[in-house]
C-alpha positions, 0 to 999 in steps of 0.5 A: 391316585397315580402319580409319575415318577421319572426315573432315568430314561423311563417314567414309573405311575404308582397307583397308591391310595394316600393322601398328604404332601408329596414327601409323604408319598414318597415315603409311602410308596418306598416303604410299601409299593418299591423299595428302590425309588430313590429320591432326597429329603431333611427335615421335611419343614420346607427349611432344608431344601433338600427335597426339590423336585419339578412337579409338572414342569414346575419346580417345588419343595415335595415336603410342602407340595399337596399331590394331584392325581396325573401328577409327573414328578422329575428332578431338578433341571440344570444338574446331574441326576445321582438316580431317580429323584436325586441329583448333585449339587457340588456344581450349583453350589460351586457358583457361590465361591465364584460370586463371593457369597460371604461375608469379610471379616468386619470390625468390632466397631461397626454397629448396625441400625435397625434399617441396616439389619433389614435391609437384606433379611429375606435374601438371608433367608435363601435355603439353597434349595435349587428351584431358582437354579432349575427353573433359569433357562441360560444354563441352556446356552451358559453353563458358566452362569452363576446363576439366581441363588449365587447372585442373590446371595451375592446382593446380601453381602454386597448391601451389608454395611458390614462388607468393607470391599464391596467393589471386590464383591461386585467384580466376582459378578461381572464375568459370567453374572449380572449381565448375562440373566435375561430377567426372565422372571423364571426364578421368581414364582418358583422360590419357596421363600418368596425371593426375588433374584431377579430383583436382586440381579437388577439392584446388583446392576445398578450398584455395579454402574454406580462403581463404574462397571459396565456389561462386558458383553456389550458390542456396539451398543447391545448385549446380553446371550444369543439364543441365535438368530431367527430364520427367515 
């Protein structure tokens, strides 16, 4: 088998005889083939999501992905590569602070329903991974963004029933948030828990109009990015 490592400005092929998920293989070439590839991982049960990768363009966790011959494996999109497989997530992670991802201190007295406690079960699942965020093309024109993983875990605690300022919360998402996703879809497919923030971006839209927000980006009737304006 021989699979591609992009590292740096260059593209390495290993030829290794080897079979098991890409982490393992990994492993196996720098343990036996070159030492100095570096590249991240935990605990290896798709549950930290240190291990993120793009393998052929696509975005996945290396501790669940099965190998291919030809395959070309690179590091996530959108972040600063540390070296080779590895890259620094301080920046995507800063988003959540800007989107109020957490939860207000509650009361004793509130008391949750069966229905309440599910209400955002898979949302809580989220593990941080960076896929969502690597796949997201408006970092290309909106460094700014928020971005898939923060606005989704901006939905959770905005449908708690636990969350006391929810108006609070839908603020921290309207500058540099929910208005400026292009619903793409591209965070979908890649998200190894099977969230959708783009869903989750729509069910935040709609609960901002319902408190009376509007999107900030609006001029004269249209909104969202400018990508730029087509040639004739």
């Amino acid at each position: 088998m021989k699979i591609a490592v992009k590292r740096g400005d260059e593209t390495v092929t290993y030829a290794v005889d080897f079979e098991g998920t890409l982490l393992e293989l990994l492993i196996h070439i720098k343990t036996h083939v070159d030492p100095t590839l570096t590249f991240a991982s935990g605990c290896r049960s798709s549950v930290c999501g240190s291990c993120a990768v793009r393998v052929n363009g696509t975005e996945a966790l290396a501790c669940s992905y099965k190998p291919s011959d030809g395959d070309l494996v690179e590091p996530l999109r959108n972040a600063e590569v540390i070296r080779d497989l590895v890259v620094n997530m301080d920046r995507p992670l800063s988003f959540n602070a800007g989107a109020q991802a957490w939860i207000d201190p509650v009361s004793g007295a509130i008391r949750m329903g069966h229905a309440e406690e599910k209400a955002n079960e898979l949302q809580s699942d989220c593990i941080l991974c960076g896929s969502c965020y690597s796949a997201c093309p408006v970092y290309a024109v909106k460094p700014d963004f928020e971005g898939p993983f923060a606005l989704t875990r901006s939905w959770r605690y905005v449908s708690d029933a636990r969350t006391g300022d929810v108006r609070g919360k839908l603020e921290a998402v309207q500058q540099n948030g929910i208005w400026d996703c292009t619903l793409c879809n591209e965070c979908v497919p890649v998200c190894p828990q099977g969230i959708a923030p783009k869903q989750d971006i729509n069910l935040l839209r709609t609960k901002s109009g319902m408190e009376g927000f509007m999107d900030p980006n609006m001029m004269g009737g249209f909104g969202g990015l400018d990508f730029g304006a087509p040639s004739f």
